[in-house]
N, C-alpha and C positions, 0 to 999 in steps of 0.2 A: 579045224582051228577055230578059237574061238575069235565073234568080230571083234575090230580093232575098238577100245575106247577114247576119244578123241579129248584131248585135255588142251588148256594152254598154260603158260607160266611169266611171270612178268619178268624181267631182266633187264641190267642197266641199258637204255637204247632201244628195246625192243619188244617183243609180244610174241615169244614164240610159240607156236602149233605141234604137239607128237602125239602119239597114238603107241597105245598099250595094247598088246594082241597075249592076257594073260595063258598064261600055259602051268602046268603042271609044277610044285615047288620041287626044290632039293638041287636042282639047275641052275646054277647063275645066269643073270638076265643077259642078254643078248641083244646088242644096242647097233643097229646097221646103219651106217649115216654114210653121206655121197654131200659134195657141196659142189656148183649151188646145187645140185640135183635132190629134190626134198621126199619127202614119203614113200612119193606117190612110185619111186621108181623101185622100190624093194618089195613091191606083192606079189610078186613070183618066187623070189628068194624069202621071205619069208615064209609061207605054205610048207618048204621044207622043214620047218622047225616048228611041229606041233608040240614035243614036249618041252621047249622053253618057253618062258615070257620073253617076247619080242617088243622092243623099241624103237621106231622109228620118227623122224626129227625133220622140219622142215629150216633147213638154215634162217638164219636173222636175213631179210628182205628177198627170199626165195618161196614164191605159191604163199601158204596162208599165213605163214610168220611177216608180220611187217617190222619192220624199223618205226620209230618212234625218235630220234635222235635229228632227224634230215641230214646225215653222214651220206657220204657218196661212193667211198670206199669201207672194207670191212678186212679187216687184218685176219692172218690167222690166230693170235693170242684172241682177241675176242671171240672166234666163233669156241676157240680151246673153253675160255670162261664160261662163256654159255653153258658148253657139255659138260663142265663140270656139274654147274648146276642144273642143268636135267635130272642127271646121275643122285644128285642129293634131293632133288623132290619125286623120283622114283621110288628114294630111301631103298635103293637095291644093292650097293658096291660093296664089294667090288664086281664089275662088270665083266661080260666077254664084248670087246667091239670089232665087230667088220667093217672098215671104213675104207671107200673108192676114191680116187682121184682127189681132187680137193679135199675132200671126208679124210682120207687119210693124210693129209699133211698137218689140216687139223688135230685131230687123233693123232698124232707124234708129237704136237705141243703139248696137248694136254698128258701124255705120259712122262713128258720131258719136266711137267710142273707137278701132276697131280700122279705120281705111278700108284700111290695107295687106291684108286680108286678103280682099275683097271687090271685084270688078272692077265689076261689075254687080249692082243690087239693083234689083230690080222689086217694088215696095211697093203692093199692093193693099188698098186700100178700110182704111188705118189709123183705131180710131175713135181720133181725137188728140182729145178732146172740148176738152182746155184749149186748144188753138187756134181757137177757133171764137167768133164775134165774142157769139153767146149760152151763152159759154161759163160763166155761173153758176147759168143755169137747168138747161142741158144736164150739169153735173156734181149738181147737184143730184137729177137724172132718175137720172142714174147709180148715187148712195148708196141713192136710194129701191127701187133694186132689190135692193140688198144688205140694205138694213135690211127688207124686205120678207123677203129670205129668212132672213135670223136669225131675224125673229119667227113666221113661219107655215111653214117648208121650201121644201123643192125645187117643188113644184106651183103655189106660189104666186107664188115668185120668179121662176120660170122664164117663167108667163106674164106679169110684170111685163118679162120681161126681151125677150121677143116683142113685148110692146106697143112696147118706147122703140126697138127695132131697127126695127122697122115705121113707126114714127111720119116723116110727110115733113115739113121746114119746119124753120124755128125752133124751138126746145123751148120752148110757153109758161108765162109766173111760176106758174099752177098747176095745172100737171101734176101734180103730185103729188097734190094735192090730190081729183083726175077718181077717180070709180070706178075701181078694180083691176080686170083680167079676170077670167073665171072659168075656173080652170084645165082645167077639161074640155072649154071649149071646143076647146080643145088635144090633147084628150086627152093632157091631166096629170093626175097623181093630184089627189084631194082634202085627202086625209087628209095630216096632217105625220108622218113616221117617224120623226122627234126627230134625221135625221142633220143635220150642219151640213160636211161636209165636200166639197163641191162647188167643184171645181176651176174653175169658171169664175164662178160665184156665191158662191163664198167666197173663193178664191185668191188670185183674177187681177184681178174684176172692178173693184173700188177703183185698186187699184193701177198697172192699164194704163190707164184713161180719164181719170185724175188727175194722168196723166205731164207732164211739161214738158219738153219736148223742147230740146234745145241746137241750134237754127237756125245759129248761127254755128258752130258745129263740123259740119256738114252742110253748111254755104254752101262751105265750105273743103274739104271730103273729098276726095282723088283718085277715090273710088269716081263712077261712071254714077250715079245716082238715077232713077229713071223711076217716077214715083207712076201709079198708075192704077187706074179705079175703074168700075165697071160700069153699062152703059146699061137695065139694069131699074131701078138705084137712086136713080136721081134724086131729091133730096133730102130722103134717106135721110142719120143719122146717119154711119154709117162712110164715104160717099159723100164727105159734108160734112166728114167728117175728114179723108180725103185732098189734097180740093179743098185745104182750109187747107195741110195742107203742102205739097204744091205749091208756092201762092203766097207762102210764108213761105222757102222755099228758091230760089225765082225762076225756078221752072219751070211750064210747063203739063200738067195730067194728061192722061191719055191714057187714050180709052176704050177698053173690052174688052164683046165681048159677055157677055150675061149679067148678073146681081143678084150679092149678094155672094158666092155660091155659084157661081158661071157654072161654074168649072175641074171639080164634080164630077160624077161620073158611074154616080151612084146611091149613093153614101158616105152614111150616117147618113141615107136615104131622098130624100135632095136628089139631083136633078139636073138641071144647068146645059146648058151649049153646050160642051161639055168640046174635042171638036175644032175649035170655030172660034176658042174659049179658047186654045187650046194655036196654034194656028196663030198669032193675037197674038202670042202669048207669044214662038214663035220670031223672028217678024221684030225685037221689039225687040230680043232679046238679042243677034241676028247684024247689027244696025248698031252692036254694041260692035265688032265684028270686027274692024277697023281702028284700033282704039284700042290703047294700050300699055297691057297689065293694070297696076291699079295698085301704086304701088310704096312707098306712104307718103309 
């Protein structure tokens, strides 16, 4: 594959960071995004896809994209806007996108606003917590880990935030209430270093699990939708978020080998089924093949 070339792009708020890994034409481009998880965690997953052009994105205030606004938090319509604009200084759309976790709940605004620009979206494992039929406890689980980390840091929150990731089932009325972990069991720090600025415990984490997704504006898309969700997670939070959208869009998900992490391949010390991931990955995209990219 050829190397990635490293671009930025200026946008309202921000400076963001992506890298072009050009590939062969006649393919629509192939845009992989994860929020906040930026670039650096699809170079495993990418390698698979020598004959597309590959795009990968570092979120607004995630690794080398900074913010430029001093905002605290970051919505999903904005990281949606962003990608749209990628997508038009790429001058590539309509695109195929693989978006994980946050990536994908993003990636469902921007189809829910932008479907002209989007053929294909494979949505893996979104936590859509507000669609989820224990969706007051399960958003409740959610703040607790935010207000967790306001009040003790990163070590604390972090393991708050492993525990409700991990947790299978229903979220029950009190959870919050259970023992906290201990963050070394983690190996997380102990101690609070007084930062508050964590992109996924401070940024994102309200923001994306709190979403309300526009259903009828998704039922309606020209874009493909294909939710899918991984056979380690079984009723696993983000699992459970997918499943909901799915059924809320009137499709069935479709599994992938692998937990929420399956597509890596040693990224941030995780690593999944990346080649039978990616193999997935292809046969969904190549039964868009015979479809008309969309057109709005």
């Amino acid at each position: 594959m050829t190397e990635p070339v490293t671009r930025t792009l200026d946008v309202p708020g921000a400076v963001l960071t992506y890298d072009v890994r050009p590939g062969p034409s006649g393919s629509p481009v192939l845009l992989l995004i994860g929020s906040p998880m930026g670039a650096a965690g699809f170079g495993t997953l990418a390698t698979y896809f020598p004959d597309r052009t590959v795009v990968t994105y570092d979120p607004r205030g995630a690794e080398r994209s900074r913010r430029t606004d001093g905002a605290t938090e970051t919505t999903p319509e904005e990281h949606a806007d962003d990608l749209s604009r990628l997508i038009d200084a790429v001058g590539a759309g309509p695109v195929d996108v693989f978006a994980s976790s946050g990536g994908a709940v993003n990636a469902l605004v921007l189809v829910g606003r932008h479907p002209e620009q989007v053929r294909t979206l494979v949505a893996h494992e979104p936590p859509a917590i507000a669609a989820l039929p224990d969706r007051e406890t399960a958003l409740a689980a959610s703040r607790h880990v935010h207000e967790v980390y306001q009040r003790s840091g990163m070590g604390a929150g972090m393991a708050e935030f492993i525990r409700l990731v991990g947790h299978r089932g229903p979220v029950p009325a009190d959870y919050t209430e259970q023992p906290g972990p201990d963050p070394a069991a983690f190996g997380l720090p102990t101690e609070d270093d007084g930062s508050r600025d964590d992109v996924l415990l401070g940024q994102n984490m309200i923001s994306c699990t709190h979403h309300e997704h526009d259903f009828d504006a998704l039922r309606a898309a020209s874009t493909r939708i294909v939710v899918v969700v991984g056979a380690g997670s079984t009723g696993q939070l983000a699992r459970r978020g997918g499943e909901a959208v799915a059924e809320r869009i009137g499709t069935a998900p479709v599994e992938f080998p692998g937990d929420h992490g399956g597509f890596m391949g040693g990224e941030y010390g995780q690593t999944g089924e990346p080649e039978a991931f990616a193999a997935a990955l292809r046969t969904v995209l190549a039964d868009a093949g015979d479809r008309v990219p969309a057109q709005g």
